[in-house]
N, C-alpha and C positions, 0 to 999 in steps of 0.2 A: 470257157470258164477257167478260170486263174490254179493253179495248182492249191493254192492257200485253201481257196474255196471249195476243191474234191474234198478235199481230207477231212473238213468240216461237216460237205453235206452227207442228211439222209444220217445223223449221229445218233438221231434217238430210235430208228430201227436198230441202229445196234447194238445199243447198252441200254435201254429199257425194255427188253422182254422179261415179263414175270418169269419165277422159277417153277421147275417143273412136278407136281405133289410129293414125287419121290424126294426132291432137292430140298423141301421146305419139310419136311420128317426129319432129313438127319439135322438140318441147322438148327430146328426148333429145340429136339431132344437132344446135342451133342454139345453139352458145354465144354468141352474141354474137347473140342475136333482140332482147331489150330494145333494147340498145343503137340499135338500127335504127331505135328513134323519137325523132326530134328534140326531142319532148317529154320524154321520160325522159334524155335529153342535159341538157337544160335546166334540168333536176329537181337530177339527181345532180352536175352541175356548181354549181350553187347552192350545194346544201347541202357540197359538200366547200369551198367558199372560207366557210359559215357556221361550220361545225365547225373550220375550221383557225385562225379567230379564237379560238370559244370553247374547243380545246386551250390554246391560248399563254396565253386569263385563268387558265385552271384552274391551269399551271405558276406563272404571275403573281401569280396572290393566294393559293398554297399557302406560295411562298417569301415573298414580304411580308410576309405576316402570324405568318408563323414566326422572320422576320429581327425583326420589332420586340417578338413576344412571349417566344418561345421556348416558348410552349406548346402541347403533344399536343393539347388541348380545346377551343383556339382553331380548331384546323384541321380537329377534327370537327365546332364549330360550322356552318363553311363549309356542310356535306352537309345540316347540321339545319335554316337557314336553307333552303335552297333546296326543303327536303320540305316544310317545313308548306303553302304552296300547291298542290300538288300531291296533297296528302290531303284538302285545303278542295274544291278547284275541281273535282276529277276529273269527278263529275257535272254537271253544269250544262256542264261541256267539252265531253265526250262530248256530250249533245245541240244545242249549239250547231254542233258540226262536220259533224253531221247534218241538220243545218234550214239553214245558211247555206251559200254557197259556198264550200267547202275553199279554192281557193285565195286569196280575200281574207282567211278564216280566219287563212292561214297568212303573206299580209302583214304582216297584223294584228302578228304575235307577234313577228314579226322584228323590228319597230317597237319593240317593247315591248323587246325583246333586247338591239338598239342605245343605248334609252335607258339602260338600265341600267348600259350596259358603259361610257356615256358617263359617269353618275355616278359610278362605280368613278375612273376617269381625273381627275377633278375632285377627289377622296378623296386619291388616291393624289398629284399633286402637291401637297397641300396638305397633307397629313399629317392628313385628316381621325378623328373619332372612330372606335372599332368599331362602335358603334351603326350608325351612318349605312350602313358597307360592310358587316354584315348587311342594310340595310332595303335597299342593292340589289340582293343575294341574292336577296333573298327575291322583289324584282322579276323578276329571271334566274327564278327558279323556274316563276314564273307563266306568263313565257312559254313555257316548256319544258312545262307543262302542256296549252297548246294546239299546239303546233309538233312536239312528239315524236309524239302519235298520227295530227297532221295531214299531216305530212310521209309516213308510212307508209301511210296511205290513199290519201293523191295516186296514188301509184304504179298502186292499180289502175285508176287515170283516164285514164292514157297508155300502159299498154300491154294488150294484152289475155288473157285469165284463163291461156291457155296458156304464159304466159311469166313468170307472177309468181316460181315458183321461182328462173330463171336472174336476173330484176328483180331481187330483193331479193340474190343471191348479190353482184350486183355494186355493189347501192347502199351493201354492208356494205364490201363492199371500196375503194372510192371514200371512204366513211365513216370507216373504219380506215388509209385513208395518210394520210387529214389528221390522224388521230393518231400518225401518224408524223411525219412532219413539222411539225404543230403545236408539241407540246411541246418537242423539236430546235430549233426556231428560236425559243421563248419560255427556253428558256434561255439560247440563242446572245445572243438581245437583253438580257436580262438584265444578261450578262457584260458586255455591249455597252455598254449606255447605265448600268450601274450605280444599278439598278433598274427596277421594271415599269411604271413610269408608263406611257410609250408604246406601249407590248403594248395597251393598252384603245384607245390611239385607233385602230390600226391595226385592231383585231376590228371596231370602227364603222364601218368602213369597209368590209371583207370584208361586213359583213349588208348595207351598201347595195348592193351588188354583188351581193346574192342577191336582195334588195325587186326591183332591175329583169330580175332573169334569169326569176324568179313571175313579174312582170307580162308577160314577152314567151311564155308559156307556156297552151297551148292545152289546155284538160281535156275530157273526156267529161262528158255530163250526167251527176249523181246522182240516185240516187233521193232523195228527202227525205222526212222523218217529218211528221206531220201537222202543219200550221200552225196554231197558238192562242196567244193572247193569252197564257198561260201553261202551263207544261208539266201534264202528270199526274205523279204521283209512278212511277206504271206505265212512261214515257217514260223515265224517268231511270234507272230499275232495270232495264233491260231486257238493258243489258249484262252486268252480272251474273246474271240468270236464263238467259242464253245461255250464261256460260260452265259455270255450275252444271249445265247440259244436256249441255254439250260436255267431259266427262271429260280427253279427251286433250288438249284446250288448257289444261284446270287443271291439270293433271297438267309440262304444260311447263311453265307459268307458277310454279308452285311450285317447281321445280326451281331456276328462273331467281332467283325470289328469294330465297328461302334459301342458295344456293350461294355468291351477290356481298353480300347480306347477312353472312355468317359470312366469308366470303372477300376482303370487299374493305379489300386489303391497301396500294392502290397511294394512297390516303389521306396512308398515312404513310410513301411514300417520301421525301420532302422530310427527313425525323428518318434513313430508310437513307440519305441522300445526302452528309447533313452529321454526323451524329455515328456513325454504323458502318462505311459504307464511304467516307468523306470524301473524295469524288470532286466536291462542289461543285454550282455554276449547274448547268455545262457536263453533268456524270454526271448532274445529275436532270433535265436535257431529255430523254438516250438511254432513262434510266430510265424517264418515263416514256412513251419510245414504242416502246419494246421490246416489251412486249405488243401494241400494234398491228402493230406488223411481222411478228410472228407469222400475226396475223388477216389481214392482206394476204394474205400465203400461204397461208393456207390456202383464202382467198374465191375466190384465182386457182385454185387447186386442183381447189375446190369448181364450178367457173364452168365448167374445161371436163370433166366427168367426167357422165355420167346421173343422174339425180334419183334422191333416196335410196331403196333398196329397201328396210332395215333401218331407219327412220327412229328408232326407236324404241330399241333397244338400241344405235344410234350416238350419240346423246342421252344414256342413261346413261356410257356408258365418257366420253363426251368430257365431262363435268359431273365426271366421278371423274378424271380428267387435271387438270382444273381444281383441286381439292383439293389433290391431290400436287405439284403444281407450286407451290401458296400455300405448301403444308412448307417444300420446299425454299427459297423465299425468304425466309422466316421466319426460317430456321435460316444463312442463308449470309452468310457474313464477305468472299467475293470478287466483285467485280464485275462479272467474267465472269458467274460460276453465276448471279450474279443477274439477270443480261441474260439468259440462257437460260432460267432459269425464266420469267421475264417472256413471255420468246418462246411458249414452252409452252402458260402459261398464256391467253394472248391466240389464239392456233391455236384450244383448246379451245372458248374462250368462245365465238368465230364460228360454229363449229359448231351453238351452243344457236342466236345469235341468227337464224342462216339457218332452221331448222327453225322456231323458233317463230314467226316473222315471218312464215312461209310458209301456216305451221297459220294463222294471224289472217286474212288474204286470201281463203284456199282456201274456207275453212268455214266464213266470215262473211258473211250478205247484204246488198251493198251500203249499202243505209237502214238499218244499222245498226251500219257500219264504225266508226264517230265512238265511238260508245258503248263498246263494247269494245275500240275500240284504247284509250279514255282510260284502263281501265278496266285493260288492260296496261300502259299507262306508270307507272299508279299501285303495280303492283306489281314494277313494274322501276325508276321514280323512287326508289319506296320505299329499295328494297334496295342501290341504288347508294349513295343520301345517307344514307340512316341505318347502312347499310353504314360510311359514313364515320367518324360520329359510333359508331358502336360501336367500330370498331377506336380511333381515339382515346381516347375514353372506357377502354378495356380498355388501349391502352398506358401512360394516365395511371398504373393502380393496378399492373399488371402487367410494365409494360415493352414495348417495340415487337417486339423476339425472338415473349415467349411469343404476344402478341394476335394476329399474323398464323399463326403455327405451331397454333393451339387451333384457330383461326379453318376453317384447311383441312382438321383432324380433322373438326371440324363439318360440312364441305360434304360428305364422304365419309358421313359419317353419314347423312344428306339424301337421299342418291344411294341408300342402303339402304333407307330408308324409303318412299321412293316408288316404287320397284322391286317392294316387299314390299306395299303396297296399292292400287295403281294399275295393274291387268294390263292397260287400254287404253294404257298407255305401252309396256311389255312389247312388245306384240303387233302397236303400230305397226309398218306396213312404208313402204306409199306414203304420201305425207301427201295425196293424194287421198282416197284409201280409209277404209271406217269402220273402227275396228280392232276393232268389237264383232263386227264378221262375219268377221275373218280368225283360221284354224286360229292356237292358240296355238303 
């Protein structure tokens, strides 16, 4: 048997044993267990001053480059730039975050983050080419390549396996206020300083502020994958034959990108901001953090209530809310409806990502987190950026109305389809539990 092949087999003995009645006492009554490690403090403090930067560029270089082009395919560009790394690198990711120490890994990227956001800043006073502010996209990309699955592995390095549910409810919600407040104050400054120039230096500065909160942050050993000179091609594929084993993580994971794929409508709020609901800076800061204010609530929600017993058909309806909610903003001419929808829509999504984040953790063996988290951001990188570029691209020939309203028939479609072939989705209860063993 091929090495590739050990490391794979006999996986769901390992990571699908239920927990043990003591273990489901403290997770059920401890909302706030995570939070009790100063390392996961440390974590999720980080990344919310990391993410509150990279909201404000997202507002930042949505409106820039829509203020000097006026073009739909400009601002889908933005998502296209920043995938094609992330479909390059996924592998080679994956096993480096596996063989090196996550959190220098995750130094690493910030580094790379900062520079980029630096170049943007350097672009943008000078009135630089498109070229150049694609080629630091494409930089952002890269890091997000190792930073997104690295950052979600950390988590199981500082607290312990009984608390990853409650960990990740709260790291989403920590996650989703800096998207509140990110884009709110990237448009506040906007208005501000009459342009985004200074949005980049300020994000530069927020990653330095996460580089030293990493460095003050104590992890758990990892397992690591075998050490050589060069990988096997078996090392590299191994996340993918794990998920191809594990039904119900594909089964999210597909959901998850077809749904923000066909649904990701918030691309083109910058075109709802200023030419349908002509609400401005000031309306596409709230706009675009209305969906996370949703997701806030629902994370708090989520944070003090028992671990999900339905996991599974709570997963579908909340992906099907997500659809109906893209209609409705699609179709809406007032500002209100569409700050509600937005809200909706963002509630829903949390939903997926605490489940699925959870699924990743639960039913993944450590020495092989790296690989298949890469392997997940690859198809949620995907779906968010070329998400982008499709709604773009579809508003260019279409109009922004039909792109986001077609968009959210689609996600509801999706929701059918994987309901109709995937009965380990269906039949999810606990996200402990195998769902091939539980009565449908």
């Amino acid at each position: 048997m091929k090495e590739g092949e050990e490391e794979v087999q006999n996986m769901d003995e390992a990571v699908l044993l239920p927990p043990t009645p003591e273990d489901a006492i403290v997770s059920d009554r401890d909302s706030y267990g995570a939070l009790r490690s100063r390392n996961f403090r440390l974590l999720i403090t980080g990344a919310f001053l990391a993410s509150f930067g990279q909201q404000m560029v997202t507002v930042a270089i949505g409106w820039e480059l829509y203020d000097r082009t006026g073009s739909a395919l400009v601002l889908g560009g933005v998502g296209l730039a920043q995938v094609i790394p992330i479909i390059v690198l996924f592998l080679p990711a994956g096993y480096l975050i596996d063989r090196y120490n996550r959190k220098y890994v995750m130094i690493a990227s910030v580094f790379l983050q900062m520079f980029a956001v630096l170049g943007l800043a350097v672009l943008s006073f000078t009135q630089g080419p498109l070229l150049l502010i694609y080629l630091c996209l494409v930089a952002l990309g890269t890091a997000q390549c190792f930073s997104l699955p690295t950052s979600q592995v950390l988590v199981s390095q500082v607290v312990d396996e009984h608390s990853f549910e409650n960990a990740m409810t709260w790291r989403s919600s920590v996650t989703q206020l800096s998207s509140v407040l990110g884009p709110a104050t990237g448009g506040f400054l906007i208005g501000i300083f009459h342009g985004a120039s200074y949005i980049y230096v300020i994000s530069a500065g927020l990653a330095v502020a996460f580089i030293l909160m990493l460095s003050l942050m104590r992890v758990q050993p990892q397992k690591q994958v075998r050490k050589a000179s060069r990988p096997s091609p078996g090392e590299l594929l191994n996340g993918l034959r794990f998920l191809k084993q594990t039904q119900v993580m594909l089964a999210a994971i597909t959901l998850d990108l077809f749904a923000v794929l066909l649904g990701g409508a918030t691309s083109l709020l910058p075109i709802f901001a200023k030419s349908i609901l002509h609400v401005g800076p000031f309306g596409l800061g709230w706009l675009q953090g209305a969906d996370s204010i949703g997701a806030v609530c629902m994370a708090l929600l989520l944070a003090h209530r028992p671990p999900f017993q339905h996991a599974g058909r709570t997963l579908l309806l909340a992906v099907t809310g997500f659809g109906i909610a893209t209609i409705v903003l699609g179709l809406s001419h007032w500002f209100w409806l569409s700050l509600l929808a937005l809200f909706v829509l963002g509630a829903c999504d949390n939903i997926s990502v605490v489940i699925r984040s959870t699924l990743a953790l639960v039913r993944t063996p450590d020495a092989m987190r790296g690989r298949v988290g890469a392997v997940t951001s690859l198809f949620i990188g995907t779906s968010n950026q070329l998400g982008g570029f499709e709604s773009g691209l579809a508003a260019q020939f279409f109009g922004p109305v039909v792109a986001v309203a077609a968009g959210g028939v689609g996600t509801i479609l999706v929701v059918i389809l994987v309901a109709t072939f995937w009965s380990e989705m269906r039949n999810l209860r606990t996200l402990r539990e195998n769902p091939a063993e539980q009565p449908a």
